[in-house]
Structures are given as C-alpha cells and as structure tokens.
C-alpha positions as semicolon CSV with decimal commas, in nm:
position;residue;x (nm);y (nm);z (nm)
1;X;-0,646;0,304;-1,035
2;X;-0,785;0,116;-1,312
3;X;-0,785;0,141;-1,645
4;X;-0,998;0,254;-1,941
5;X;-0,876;-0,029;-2,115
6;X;-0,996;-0,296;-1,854
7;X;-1,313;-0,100;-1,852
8;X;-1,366;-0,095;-2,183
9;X;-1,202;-0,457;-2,267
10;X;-1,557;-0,591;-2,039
11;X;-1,729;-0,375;-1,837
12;X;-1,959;-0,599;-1,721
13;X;-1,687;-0,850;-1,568
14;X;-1,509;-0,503;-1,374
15;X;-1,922;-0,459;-1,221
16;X;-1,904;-0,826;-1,115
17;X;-1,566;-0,852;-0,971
18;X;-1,599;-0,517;-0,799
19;X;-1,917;-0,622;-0,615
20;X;-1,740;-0,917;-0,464
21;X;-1,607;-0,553;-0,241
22;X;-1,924;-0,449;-0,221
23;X;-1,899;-0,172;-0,439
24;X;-2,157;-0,086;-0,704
25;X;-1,942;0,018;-0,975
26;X;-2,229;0,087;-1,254
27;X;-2,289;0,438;-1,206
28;X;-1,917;0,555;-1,195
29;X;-1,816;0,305;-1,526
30;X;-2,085;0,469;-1,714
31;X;-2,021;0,804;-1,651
32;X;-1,639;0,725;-1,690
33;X;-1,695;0,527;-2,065
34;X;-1,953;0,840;-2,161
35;X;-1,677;1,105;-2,027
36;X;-1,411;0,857;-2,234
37;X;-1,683;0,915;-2,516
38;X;-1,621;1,271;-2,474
39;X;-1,286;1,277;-2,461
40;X;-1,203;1,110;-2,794
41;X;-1,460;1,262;-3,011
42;X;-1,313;1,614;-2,878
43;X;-0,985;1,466;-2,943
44;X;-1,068;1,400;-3,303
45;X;-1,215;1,718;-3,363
46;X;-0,873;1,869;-3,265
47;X;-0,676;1,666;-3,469
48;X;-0,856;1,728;-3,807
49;X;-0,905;2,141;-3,703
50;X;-0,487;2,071;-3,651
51;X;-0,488;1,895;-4,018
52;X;-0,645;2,183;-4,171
53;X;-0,443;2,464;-3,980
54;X;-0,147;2,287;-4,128
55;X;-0,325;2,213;-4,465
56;X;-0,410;2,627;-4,480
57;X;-0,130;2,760;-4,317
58;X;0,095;2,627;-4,594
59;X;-0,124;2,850;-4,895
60;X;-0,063;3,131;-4,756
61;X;0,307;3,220;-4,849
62;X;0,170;3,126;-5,177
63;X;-0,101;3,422;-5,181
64;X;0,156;3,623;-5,048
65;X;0,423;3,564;-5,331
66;X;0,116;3,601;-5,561
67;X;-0,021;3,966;-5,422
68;X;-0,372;3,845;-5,333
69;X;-0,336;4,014;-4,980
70;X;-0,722;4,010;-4,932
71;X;-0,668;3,625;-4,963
72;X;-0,438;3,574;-4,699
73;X;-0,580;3,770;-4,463
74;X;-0,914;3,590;-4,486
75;X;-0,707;3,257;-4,498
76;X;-0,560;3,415;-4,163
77;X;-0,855;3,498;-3,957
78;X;-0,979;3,120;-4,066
79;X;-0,695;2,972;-3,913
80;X;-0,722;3,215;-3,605
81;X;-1,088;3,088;-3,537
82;X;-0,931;2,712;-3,587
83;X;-0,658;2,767;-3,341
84;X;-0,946;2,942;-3,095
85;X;-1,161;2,581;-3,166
86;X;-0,877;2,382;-3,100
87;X;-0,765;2,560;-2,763
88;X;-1,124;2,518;-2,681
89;X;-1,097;2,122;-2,729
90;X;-0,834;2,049;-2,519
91;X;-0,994;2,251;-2,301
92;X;-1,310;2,036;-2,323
93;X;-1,032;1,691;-2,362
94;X;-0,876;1,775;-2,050
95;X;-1,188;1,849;-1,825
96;X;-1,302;1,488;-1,937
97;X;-0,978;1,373;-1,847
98;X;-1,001;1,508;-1,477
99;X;-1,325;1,428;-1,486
100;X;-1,247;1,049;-1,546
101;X;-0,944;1,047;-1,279
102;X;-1,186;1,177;-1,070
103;X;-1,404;0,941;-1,036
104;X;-1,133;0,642;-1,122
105;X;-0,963;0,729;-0,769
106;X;-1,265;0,685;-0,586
107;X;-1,303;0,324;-0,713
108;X;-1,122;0,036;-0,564
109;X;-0,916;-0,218;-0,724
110;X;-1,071;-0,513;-0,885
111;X;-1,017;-0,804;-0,657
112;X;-0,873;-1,143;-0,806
113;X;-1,086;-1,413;-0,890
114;X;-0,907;-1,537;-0,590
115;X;-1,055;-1,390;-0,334
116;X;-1,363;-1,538;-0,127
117;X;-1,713;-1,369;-0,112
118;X;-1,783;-1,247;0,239
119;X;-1,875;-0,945;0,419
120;X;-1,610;-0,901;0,695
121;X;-1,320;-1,063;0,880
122;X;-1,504;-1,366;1,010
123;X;-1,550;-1,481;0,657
124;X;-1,166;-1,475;0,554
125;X;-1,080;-1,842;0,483
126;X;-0,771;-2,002;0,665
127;X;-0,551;-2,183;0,417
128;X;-0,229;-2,251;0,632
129;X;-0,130;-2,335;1,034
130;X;0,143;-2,360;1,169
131;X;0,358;-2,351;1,506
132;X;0,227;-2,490;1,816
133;X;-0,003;-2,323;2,088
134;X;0,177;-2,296;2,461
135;X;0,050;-2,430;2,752
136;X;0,070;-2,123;3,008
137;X;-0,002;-2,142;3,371
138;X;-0,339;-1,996;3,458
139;X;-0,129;-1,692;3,696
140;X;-0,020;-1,593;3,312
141;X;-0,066;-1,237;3,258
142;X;-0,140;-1,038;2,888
143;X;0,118;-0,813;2,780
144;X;0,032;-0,527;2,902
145;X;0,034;-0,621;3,265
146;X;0,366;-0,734;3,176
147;X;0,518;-0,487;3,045
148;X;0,421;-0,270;3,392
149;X;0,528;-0,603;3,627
150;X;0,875;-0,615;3,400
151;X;0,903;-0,222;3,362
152;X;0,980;-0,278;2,942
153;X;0,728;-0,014;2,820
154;X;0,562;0,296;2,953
155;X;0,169;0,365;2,852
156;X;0,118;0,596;3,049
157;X;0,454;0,770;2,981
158;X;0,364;0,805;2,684
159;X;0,005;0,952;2,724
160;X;0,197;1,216;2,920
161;X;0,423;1,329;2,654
162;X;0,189;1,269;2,331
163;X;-0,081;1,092;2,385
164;X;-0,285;0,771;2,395
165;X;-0,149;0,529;2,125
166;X;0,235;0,634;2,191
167;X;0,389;0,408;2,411
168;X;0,755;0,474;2,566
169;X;0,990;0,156;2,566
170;X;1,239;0,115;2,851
171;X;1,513;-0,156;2,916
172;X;1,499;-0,501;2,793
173;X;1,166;-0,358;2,611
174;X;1,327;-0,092;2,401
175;X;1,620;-0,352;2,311
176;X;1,386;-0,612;2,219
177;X;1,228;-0,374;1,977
178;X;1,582;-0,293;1,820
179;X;1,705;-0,671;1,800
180;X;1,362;-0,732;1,579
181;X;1,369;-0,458;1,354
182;X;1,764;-0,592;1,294
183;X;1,695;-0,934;1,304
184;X;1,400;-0,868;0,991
185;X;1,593;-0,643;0,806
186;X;1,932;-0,870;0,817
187;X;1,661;-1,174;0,721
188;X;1,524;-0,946;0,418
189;X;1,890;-0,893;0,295
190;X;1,946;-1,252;0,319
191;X;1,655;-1,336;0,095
192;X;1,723;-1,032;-0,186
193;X;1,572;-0,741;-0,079
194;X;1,795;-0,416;-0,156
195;X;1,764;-0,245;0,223
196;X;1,614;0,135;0,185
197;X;1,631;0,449;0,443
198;X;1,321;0,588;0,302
199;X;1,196;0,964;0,452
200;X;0,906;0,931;0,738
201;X;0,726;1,213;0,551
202;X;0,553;1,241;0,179
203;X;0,395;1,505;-0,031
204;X;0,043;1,425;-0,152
205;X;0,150;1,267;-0,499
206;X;0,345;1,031;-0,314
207;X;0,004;0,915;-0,129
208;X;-0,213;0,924;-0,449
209;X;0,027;0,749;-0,581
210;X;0,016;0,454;-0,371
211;X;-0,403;0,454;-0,232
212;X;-0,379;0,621;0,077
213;X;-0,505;0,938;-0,115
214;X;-0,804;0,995;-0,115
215;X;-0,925;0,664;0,024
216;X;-0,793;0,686;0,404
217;X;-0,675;1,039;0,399
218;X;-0,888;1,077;0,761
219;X;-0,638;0,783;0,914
220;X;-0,304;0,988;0,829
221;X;-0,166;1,226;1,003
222;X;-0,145;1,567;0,814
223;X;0,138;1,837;0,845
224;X;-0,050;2,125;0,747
225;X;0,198;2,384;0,685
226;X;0,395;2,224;0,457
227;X;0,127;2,005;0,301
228;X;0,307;1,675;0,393
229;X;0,166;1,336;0,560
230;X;0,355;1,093;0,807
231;X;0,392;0,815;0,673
232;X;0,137;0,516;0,731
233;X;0,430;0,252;0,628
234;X;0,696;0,246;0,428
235;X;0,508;0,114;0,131
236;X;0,440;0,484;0,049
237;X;0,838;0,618;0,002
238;X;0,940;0,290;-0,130
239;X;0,687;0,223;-0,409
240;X;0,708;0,610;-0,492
241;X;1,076;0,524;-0,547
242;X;0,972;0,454;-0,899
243;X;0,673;0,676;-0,947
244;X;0,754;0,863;-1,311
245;X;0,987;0,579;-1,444
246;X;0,974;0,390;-1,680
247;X;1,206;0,057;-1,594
248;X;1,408;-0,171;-1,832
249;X;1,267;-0,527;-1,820
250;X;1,652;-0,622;-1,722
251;X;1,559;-0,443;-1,409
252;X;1,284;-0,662;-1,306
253;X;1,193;-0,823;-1,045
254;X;1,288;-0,492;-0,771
255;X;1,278;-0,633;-0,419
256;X;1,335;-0,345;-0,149
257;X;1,248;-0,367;0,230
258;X;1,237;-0,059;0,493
259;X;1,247;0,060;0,870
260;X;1,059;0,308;0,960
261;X;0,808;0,407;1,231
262;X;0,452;0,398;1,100
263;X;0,168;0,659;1,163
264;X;-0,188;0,626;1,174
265;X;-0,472;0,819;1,361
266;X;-0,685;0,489;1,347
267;X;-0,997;0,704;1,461
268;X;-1,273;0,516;1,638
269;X;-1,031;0,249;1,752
270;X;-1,152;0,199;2,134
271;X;-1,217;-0,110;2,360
272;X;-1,033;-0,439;2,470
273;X;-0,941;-0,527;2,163
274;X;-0,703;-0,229;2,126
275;X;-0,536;-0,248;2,458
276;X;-0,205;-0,205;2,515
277;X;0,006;-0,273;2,212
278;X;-0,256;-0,431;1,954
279;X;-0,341;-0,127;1,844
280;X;-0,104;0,196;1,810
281;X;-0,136;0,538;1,675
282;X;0,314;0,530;1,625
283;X;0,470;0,196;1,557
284;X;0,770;-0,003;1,443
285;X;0,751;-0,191;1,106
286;X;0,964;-0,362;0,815
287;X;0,798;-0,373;0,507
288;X;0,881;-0,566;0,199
289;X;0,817;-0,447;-0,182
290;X;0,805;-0,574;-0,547
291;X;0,799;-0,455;-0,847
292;X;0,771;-0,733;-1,146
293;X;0,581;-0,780;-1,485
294;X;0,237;-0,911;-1,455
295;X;0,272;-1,232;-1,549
296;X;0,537;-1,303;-1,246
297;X;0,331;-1,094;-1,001
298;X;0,153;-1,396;-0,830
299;X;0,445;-1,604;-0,830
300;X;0,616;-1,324;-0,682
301;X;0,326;-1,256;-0,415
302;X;0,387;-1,662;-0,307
303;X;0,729;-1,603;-0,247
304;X;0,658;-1,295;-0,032
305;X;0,414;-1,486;0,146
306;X;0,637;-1,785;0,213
307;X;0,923;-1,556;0,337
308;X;0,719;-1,411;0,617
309;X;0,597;-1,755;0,678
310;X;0,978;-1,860;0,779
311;X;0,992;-1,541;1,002
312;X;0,714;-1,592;1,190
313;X;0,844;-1,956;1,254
314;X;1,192;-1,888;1,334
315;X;1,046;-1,659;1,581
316;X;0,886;-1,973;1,732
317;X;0,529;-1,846;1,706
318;X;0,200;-2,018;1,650
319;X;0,070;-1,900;1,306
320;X;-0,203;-1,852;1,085
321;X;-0,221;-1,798;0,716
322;X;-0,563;-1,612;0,595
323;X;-0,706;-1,510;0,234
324;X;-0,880;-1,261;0,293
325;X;-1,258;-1,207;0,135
326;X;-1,405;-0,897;-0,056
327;X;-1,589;-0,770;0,259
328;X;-1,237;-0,753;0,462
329;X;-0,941;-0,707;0,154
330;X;-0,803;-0,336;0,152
331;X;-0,941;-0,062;-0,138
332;X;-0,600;-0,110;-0,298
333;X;-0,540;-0,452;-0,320
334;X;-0,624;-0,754;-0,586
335;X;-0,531;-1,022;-0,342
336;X;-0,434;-1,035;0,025
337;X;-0,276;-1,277;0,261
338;X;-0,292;-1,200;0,636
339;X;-0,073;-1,378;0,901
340;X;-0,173;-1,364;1,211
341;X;0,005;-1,523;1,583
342;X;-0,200;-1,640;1,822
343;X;-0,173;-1,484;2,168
344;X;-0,210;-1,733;2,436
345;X;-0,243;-1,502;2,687
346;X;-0,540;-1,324;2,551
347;X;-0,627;-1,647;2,414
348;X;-0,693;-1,409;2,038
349;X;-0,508;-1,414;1,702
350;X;-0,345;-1,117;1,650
351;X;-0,266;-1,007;1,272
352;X;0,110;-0,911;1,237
353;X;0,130;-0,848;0,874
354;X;-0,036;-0,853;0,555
355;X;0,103;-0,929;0,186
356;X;-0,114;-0,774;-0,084
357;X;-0,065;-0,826;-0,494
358;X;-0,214;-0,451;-0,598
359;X;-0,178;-0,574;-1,004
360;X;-0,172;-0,267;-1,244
361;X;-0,386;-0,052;-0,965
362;X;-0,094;0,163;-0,782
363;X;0,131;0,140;-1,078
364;X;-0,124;0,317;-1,268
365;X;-0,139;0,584;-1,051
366;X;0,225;0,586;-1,009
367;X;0,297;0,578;-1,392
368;X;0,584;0,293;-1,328
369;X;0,620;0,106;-1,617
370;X;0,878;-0,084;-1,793
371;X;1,008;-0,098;-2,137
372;X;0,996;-0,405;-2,333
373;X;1,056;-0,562;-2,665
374;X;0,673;-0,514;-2,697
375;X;0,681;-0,178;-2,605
376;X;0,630;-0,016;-2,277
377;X;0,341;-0,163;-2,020
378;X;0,263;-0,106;-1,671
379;X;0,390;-0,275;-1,418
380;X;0,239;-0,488;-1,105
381;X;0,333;-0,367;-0,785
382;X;0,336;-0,584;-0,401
383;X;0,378;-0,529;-0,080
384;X;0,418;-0,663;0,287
385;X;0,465;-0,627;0,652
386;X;0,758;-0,825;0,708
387;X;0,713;-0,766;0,991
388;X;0,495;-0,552;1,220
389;X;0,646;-0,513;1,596
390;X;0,398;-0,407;1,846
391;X;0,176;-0,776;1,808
392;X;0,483;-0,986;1,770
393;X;0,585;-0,804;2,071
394;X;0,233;-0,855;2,232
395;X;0,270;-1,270;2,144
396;X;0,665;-1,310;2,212
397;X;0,618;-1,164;2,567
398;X;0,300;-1,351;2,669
399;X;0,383;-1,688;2,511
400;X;0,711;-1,706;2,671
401;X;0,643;-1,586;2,981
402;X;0,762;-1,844;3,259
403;X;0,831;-1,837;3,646
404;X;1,238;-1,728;3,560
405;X;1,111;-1,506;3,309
406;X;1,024;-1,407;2,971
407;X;1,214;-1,656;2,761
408;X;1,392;-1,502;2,383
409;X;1,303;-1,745;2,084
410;X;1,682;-1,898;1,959
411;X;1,712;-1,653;1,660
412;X;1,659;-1,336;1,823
413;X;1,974;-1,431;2,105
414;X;2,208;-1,312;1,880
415;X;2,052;-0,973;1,823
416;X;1,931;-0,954;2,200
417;X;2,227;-1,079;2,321
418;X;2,040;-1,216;2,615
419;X;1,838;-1,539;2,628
420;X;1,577;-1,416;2,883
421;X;1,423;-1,132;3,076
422;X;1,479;-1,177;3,414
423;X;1,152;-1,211;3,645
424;X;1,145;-0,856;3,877
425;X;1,203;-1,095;4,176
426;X;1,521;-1,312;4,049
427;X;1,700;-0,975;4,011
C-alpha cells in the first residue's frame, strides 16, 4: 500500500497519478492526512503525559523518605489519572492507525509516469514484435477441436469430475504440459533464479500481503474451515517468503521462480473468448520474482521482461510486447508489460504472461525491507509469468498443426522427447 510519506511528500501529484487508473483518490487522502493529523497529535499528548509520569514518579520516594504521606498519595492518584490518559491515547493512536490502513488497502498503487492514459485493453500501446505469423491451411482447426481430434485433453472429463474450467490432460497432452513447466523452470535456473516448492495454499496475511486481499478476494477460491485461500499464482508464497524481514543489502537483488497450479474463480468469464483453454478456473504456471532496492527496480523489471522475451522465441512463437495503460494495469502494479502469442488458428492474440514492477506498494504491506548504511528502507518488489501454460498450449498446438501432425518447436524435443504428435490417422 502506499505510504504516508508519499502522501504527504505531494499529495496532489499521488491525486494525479492515481487518476491515470481512474481512481479518485481525494476523498480517501484527506481523510487519511486528517486521521494522520490525529494520530500524531494523540501521539504527542502521550509522550509528554509519559514525560511527566516519569518526571513525578521519581518525587515520590523522596516524600516517602521525608514522611509527607498525604503528598505521595496525591502525587499517586495524579500519576494514576496520567497512566488512565495515556492508555486512552493509544487507544485513540491506534484506532487512527487502523483507520488509515483501512482505507490505504482499498487504494491502488500509483502507476509510473510510464504508463499510457487509456480506459481499457484496446488502448495498451505495443512497443515490441517479434516471431513470424504461420501460414495454416484453411482445414486448420483451433485448439480445442484438436485436442478432441488428437485425444490430448479432456473438457468434458473434467466438467464431470469438478467442473467447467478444469480440464483433464491425457497422452502426448499431459506430457507436453510436463516438458514446459521443465523446460521454464530449467531456463529460469539458467538465468539466476533460485527454484522454490512454494505451498498451493496461504493464510490471509499472506494475501494482504501481496494485493489479492481485499482487492480480488471474490476471484480466489476460499477454504473456509481453516481460513486459507488457493493460491492465484505463486507470486503469493514466494513474495511472502520475505514478509517480516528485514534483508541485508548484500542480499540484494533475490531472484526466485515457482511451479505451481494456479486458482482462480474468474466469475463472469463466459463466451468465445474463454473457450477451451484461454481461460481456466485450475492452471499450470512458472512465475518469476524480484526483490531489489528501488533504484535497480526498473532495470531489474527490463531484464525480467527480456528473459520472457527469449522464451517465448525459443518456443518459436509469434509475439507481442504491450505497456499496458491505467484503464487496463492491475490494482497492484506501478508498471506492466504484457506478452502476448498470436494464435493463428483463432486468428487472436492471446496474453501468456505479464511482468509487473509493484515499487514500494506490496513491500509495504509485506514489511520487507533491507538494511543499509543509510538505515533500513523498503524494498521494491516484481513479478512475472514466466510462463503461463494453458495459451502457450492453445498457440503451440494450433500453429504447428500440419497434415503429419502437430509439430514440437526444437527446444522443447529434449524435454518431450518426441518431435511431433502423430496425426490420429498416421498411427
């Protein structure tokens, strides 16, 4: 969340920056400076009622030694009624407090100066290409058709045993999905990212800590008994890694990337667009995260995006590189870059991952800081999908679809350990 310091530094620039997300953030800064306002002058209060606790408190062996009982006693009650006044200013200190977290968590992150005025996804400006389109035959099918023709995942299996949104993978299908999330994480390694096993569940701290709480508490799934969520991607147990800890600047830059399945209810999600695997309720993901002082964050979040740039390329797919504008950039996030593959099939781009810069915003939350010869300061915190498997899946299957087959880009072979899926009627 943000801070009172960056409100109070300029106010007026927060308001501005804010509304580039739409977000009128005048009401909620005002009552969050006046609560502030609050907050200190109780604080002061306090501290001079402690001053003169301590300042009495220290007479009164004195009186004692001297026999003027009476004196004490009075001296006493006095700092009774003090230590009443001061219990009753934290009291009022920490209600402000809450009061400002509050209303803090319900405000997004400031966007960078960055990103583009718009209202929505059609105004997210393109600022790389790359790869080249196929030229399919018009008997080409999307991916869901083949996926039924070539038996490699199960829809409807998987309504049966869950639900919509829960597909069952089969055969070539289900090893295709291993050989990627390998293939990513042995490619994350390579480029010096610590691999984690993070859990698949976290408590609600861990998802205030990183935005999903309260902001898209509706889209995760919620384990009521225990008070746990499923994880929306492992962003959440990797950032909270350092939740509570205060880092030496030795330590810095921390690169980590994570398996795990990823679960979201993504309510209202219905129509064409979410057919078959573009849009999932339980999916497959590798996700990369930083954790680096400010000033390195954005030379850190060009790296991140140039890394999934190679993977998207040495998986032989036509890409696109998008900034994306205040009407379409997530509550979280200063600044983020969305790659998207373009599906020849469905003749649509399809986004397979996005790589955010989040600034001070979770780690404020998260109270992960580092320690420094200038003392200790809060630290910037990234992440990205590095990289999502149900549309790569979608866009591998229907760009390389031949008569023989459905062709395996060169790097995958080795994780696949077969160059194509056979056609149904070659077998």
């Amino acid at each position: 969340m943000l801070t009172i310091k960056q409100i109070l530094n300029d106010k007026e620039e927060v308001i501005k920056r804010l509304a580039v997300k739409h977000f009128d953030a005048r009401e909620p800064l005002d009552k969050v400076i006046a609560l502030d306002e609050q907050r200190r002058a109780a604080q002061q209060r306090r501290d001079d009622s402690l001053r003169e606790q301590k300042q009495i408190a220290n007479s009164i062996g004195q009186l004692m030694k001297e026999g003027r009982q009476d004196e004490a006693k009075q001296i006493r009650e006095k700092v009774a009624n003090l230590k009443a006044e001061s219990k009753r200013l934290e009291d009022e200190m920490a209600t402000a407090e809450n009061g400002i977290r509050d209303i803090l968590l319900s405000v997004p992150n400031m966007p960078c100066t960055l990103v583009p005025e718009g209202k929505g996804a059609e105004e997210n400006v393109c600022v790389k290409t790359g790869g080249a389109t196929p030229e399919l035959s018009t008997e080409a099918k999307p991916h869901w058709d083949l996926a039924k023709e070539y038996d490699l995942i199960d829809f409807e299996l998987g309504v049966k045993i869950t639900g919509a949104g829960f597909p069952v993978y089969k055969g070539y299908g289900a090893r295709l999905q291993r050989a990627l999330i390998d293939f990513f994480l042995d490619e994350a390694s390579q480029n010096g990212f610590t691999e984690i096993q993070p859990p698949y569940v976290v408590n609600e701290d861990s998802g205030y800590g990183t935005g999903q709480l309260p902001d898209k508490e509706g889209q995760m799934y919620h384990v009521g008994l225990d008070n746990l969520y499923l994880i929306p991607t492992a962003e959440v147990p990797v950032t909270n890694i350092y939740r509570d800890v205060i880092l030496d600047e030795k330590e810095l830059p921390i690169r980590n990337t994570a398996y795990s399945a990823c679960f979201r209810r993504e309510a209202g999600s219905y129509g064409k667009d979410v057919r078959g695997l573009n849009r999932l309720h339980q999916f497959d993901k590798v996700e990369i995260v930083c954790i680096d002082k400010p000033e390195n964050s954005y030379a850190r979040l060009d790296e991140m995006v140039a890394y999934v740039q190679t993977l998207v390329e040495k998986l032989e797919l036509p890409w696109r590189i998008l900034r994306l504008c205040g009407g379409d950039i997530s509550f979280t996030s200063a600044l983020t870059y969305d790659f998207e593959v373009f599906s020849a099939a469905q003749q649509r781009w399809l986004e397979v991952s996005s790589v955010s810069n989040f600034e001070s915003y979770q780690a404020n939350r998260l109270k992960c800081r580092y320690r420094s010869a200038e003392g200790i300061q809060l630290c910037h915190t990234l992440n990205g999908s590095a990289l999502a498997l149900p549309r790569i899946v979608a866009a591998l299957l229907e760009n390389n679809q031949t008569s023989e087959g459905i062709r395996i880009p060169k790097a995958l072979v080795p994780y696949t350990r077969f160059e194509i899926i056979p056609h149904p009627a070659t077998k």
